[in-house]
C-alpha positions as CSV (number, residue, x, y, z in Angstrom):
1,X,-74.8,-62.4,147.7
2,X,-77.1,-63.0,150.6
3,X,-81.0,-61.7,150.6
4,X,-82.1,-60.2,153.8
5,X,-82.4,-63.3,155.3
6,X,-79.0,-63.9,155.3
7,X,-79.8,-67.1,153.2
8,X,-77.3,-67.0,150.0
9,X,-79.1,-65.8,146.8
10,X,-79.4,-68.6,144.1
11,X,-79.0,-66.9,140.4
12,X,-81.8,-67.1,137.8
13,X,-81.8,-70.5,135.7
14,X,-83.9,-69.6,132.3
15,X,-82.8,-72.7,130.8
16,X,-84.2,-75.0,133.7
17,X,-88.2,-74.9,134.4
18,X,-89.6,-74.0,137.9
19,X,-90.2,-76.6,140.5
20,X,-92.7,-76.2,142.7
21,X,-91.1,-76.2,146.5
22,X,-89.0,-79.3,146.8
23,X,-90.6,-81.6,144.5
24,X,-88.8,-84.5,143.4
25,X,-86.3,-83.5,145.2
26,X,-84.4,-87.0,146.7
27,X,-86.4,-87.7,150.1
28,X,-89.0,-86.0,149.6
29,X,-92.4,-88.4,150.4
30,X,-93.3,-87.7,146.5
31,X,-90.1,-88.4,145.6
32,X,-90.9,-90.7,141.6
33,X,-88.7,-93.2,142.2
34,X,-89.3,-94.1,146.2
35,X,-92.9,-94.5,145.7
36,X,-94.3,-91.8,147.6
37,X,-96.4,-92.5,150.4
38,X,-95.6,-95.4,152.2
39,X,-93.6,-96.5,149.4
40,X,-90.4,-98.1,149.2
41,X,-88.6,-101.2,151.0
42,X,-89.1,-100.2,154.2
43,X,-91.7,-97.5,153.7
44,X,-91.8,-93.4,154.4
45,X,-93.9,-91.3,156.2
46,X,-94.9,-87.8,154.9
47,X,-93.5,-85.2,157.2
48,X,-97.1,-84.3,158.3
49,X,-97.5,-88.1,158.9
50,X,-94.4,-88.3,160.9
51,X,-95.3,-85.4,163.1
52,X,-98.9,-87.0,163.5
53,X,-96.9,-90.2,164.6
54,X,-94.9,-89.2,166.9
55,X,-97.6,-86.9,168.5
56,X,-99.6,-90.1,169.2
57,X,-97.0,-91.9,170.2
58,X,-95.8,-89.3,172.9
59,X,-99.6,-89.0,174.1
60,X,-99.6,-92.4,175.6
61,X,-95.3,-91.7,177.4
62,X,-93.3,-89.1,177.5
63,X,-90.3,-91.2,175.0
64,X,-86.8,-90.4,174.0
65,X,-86.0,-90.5,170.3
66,X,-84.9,-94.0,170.0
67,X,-87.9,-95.2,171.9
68,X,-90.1,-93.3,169.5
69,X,-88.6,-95.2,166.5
70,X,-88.7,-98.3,168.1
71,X,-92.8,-97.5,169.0
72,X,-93.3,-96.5,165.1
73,X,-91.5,-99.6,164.1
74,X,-93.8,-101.8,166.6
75,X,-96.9,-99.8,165.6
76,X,-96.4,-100.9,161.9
77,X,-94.8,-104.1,162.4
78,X,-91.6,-102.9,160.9
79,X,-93.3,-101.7,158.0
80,X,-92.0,-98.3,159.2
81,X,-89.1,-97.6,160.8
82,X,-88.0,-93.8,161.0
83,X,-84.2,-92.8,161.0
84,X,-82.8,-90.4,163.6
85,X,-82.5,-88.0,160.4
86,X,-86.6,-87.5,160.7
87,X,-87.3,-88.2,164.1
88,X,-85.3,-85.9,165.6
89,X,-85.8,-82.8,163.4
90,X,-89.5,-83.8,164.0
91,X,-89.2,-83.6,168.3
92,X,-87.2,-80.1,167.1
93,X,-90.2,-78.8,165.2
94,X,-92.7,-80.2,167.7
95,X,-90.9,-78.1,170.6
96,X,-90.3,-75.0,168.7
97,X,-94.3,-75.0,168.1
98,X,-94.8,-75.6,172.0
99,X,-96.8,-79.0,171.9
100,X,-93.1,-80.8,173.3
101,X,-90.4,-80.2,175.5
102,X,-87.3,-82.0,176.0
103,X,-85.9,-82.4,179.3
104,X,-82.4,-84.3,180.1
105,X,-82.8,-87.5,182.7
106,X,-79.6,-89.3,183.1
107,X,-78.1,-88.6,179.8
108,X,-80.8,-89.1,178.0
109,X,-83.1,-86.2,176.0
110,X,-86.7,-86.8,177.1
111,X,-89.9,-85.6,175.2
112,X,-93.0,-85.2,176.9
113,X,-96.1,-83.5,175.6
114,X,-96.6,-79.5,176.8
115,X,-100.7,-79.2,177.2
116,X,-101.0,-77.6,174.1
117,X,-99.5,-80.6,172.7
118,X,-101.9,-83.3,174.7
119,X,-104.4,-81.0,173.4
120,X,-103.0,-81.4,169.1
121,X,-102.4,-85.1,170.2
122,X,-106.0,-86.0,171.4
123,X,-107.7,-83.8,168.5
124,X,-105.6,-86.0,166.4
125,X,-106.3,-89.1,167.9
126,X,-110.5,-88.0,167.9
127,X,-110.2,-87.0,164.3
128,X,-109.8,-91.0,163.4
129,X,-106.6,-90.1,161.6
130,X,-104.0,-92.9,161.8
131,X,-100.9,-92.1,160.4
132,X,-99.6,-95.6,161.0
133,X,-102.6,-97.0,158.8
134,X,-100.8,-96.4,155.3
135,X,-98.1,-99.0,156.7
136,X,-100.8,-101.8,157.6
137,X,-99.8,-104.9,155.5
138,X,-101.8,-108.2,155.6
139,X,-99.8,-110.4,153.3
140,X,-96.4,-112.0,153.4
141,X,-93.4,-110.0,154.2
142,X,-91.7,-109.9,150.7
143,X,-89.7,-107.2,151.6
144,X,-87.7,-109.8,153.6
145,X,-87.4,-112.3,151.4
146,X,-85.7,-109.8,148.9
147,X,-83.7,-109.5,151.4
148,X,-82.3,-112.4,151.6
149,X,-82.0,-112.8,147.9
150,X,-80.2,-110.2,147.5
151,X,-77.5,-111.4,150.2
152,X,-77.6,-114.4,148.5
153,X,-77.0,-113.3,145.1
154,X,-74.3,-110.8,146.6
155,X,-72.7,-113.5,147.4
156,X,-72.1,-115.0,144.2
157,X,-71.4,-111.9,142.6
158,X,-68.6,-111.8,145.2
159,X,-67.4,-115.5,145.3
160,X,-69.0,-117.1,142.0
161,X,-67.4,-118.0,138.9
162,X,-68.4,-116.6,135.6
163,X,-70.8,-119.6,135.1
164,X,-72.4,-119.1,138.6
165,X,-72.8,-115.6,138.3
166,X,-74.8,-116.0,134.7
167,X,-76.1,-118.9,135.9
168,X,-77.7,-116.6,139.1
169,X,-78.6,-113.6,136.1
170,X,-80.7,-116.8,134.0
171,X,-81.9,-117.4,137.5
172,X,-82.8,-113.5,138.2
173,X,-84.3,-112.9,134.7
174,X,-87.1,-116.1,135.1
175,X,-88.4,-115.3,138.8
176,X,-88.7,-111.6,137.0
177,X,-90.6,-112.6,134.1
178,X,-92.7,-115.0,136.7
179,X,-93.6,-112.5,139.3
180,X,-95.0,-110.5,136.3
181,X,-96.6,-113.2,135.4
182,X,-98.4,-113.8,138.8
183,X,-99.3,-110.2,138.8
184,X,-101.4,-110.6,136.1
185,X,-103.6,-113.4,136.8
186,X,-106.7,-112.6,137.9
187,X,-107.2,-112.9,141.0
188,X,-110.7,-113.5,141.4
189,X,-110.3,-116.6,139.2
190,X,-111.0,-119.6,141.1
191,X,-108.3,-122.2,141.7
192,X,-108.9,-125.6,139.6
C-alpha cells in the first residue's frame, strides 16, 4: 500500500522500539560505530557541515563537484575527503533551495552561487562558523601509518605461512596492548 505521498507504507513493528528519524542508521554522522562527528579513518562531515562546506567553498569559485572535493580535502589536509555520494546530493539540495545553480561548460556541470546563496555563504562565513575546523589535526598522521600496516599485514595473511601469520597476530596483539599503554600515561608527566 502507498500513503498519499505515493511513498510505500511500512507496517507497524510492536516488537521493535521507535527510532527517532534515522538514528544509527549506517552513515548517518551519529552513526555508534563511525565515531560521529569527524570520526572515523578519514573523517565525516554532518550533512549541515557539508552543506556549510561547500557553501564556503563555492563563495570564493564557481567549482565543479570533483573540484569541490578536492578543495575540502585541501582545506583539511586530507583529514576530509567527501565522496561523490555526499557532494553531489549536497550541490542538488543547494540548487533546489536557490543559493546554487549548475550550468554545463564543455562537459562539465558547473556550480556557482545564485545571490541568495553569496548572501547564506557570507552570513556563514561572518558567523565564525568553520565547518572544516572539526577536521584540524596537529599531530602525526596515524591514520596513514595504519595504513600501511594493514597492507603490510595483508600481505602476510595472503602470502605467510602459519608461523608468519601468528607470528604477525603476537606481533598485532603487543603494539595493542602498548598503544593502550601510551594512552594512559599522563601526559603532563615530565620526561626523566
Amino acid at each position: 500500500m502507498r500513503d498519499e505521498d505515493g511513498r510505500r507504507e511500512r507496517p507497524e513493528r510492536p516488537d521493535r522500539p521507535e527510532r527517532p528519524d534515522h538514528a544509527g542508521h549506517p552513515g548517518h554522522a551519529e552513526h555508534p560505530r563511525r565515531g560521529g562527528r569527524g570520526g572515523g579513518r578519514r573523517g565525516r562531515a554532518s550533512r549541515g557541515d557539508v552543506r556549510a562546506a561547500l557553501l564556503l567553498l563555492l563563495l570564493e569559485e564557481p567549482m565543479h563537484g570533483y573540484q569541490l572535493m578536492q578543495a575540502a580535502a585541501e582545506r583539511t589536509d586530507g583529514a576530509w575527503k567527501p565522496s561523490p555520494g555526499v557532494v553531489y546530493p549536497t550541490i542538488g539540495g543547494l540548487e533546489a533551495d536557490g543559493l546554487a545553480e549548475v550550468t554545463s561548460e564543455s562537459g562539465r556541470k558547473t556550480v556557482a552561487l545564485t545571490p541568495a546563496g553569496r548572501t547564506a555563504a557570507e552570513q556563514l562565513a561572518e558567523s565564525g562558523e568553520d565547518p572544516f575546523a572539526a577536521f584540524a589535526h596537529s599531530g602525526p598522521d596515524l591514520g596513514a601509518e595504519l595504513d600501511r600496516l594493514h597492507g603490510a599485514v595483508r600481505e602476510v595473511g595472503r602470502h605467510g605461512t602459519t608461523a608468519q601469520q601468528e607470528a604477525v597476530r603476537v606481533l598485532l596483539d603487543r603494539a595493542r596492548r602498548e598503544v593502550y599503554r601510551v594512552l594512559s600515561e599522563d601526559p603532563d608527566a615530565s620526561d626523566g
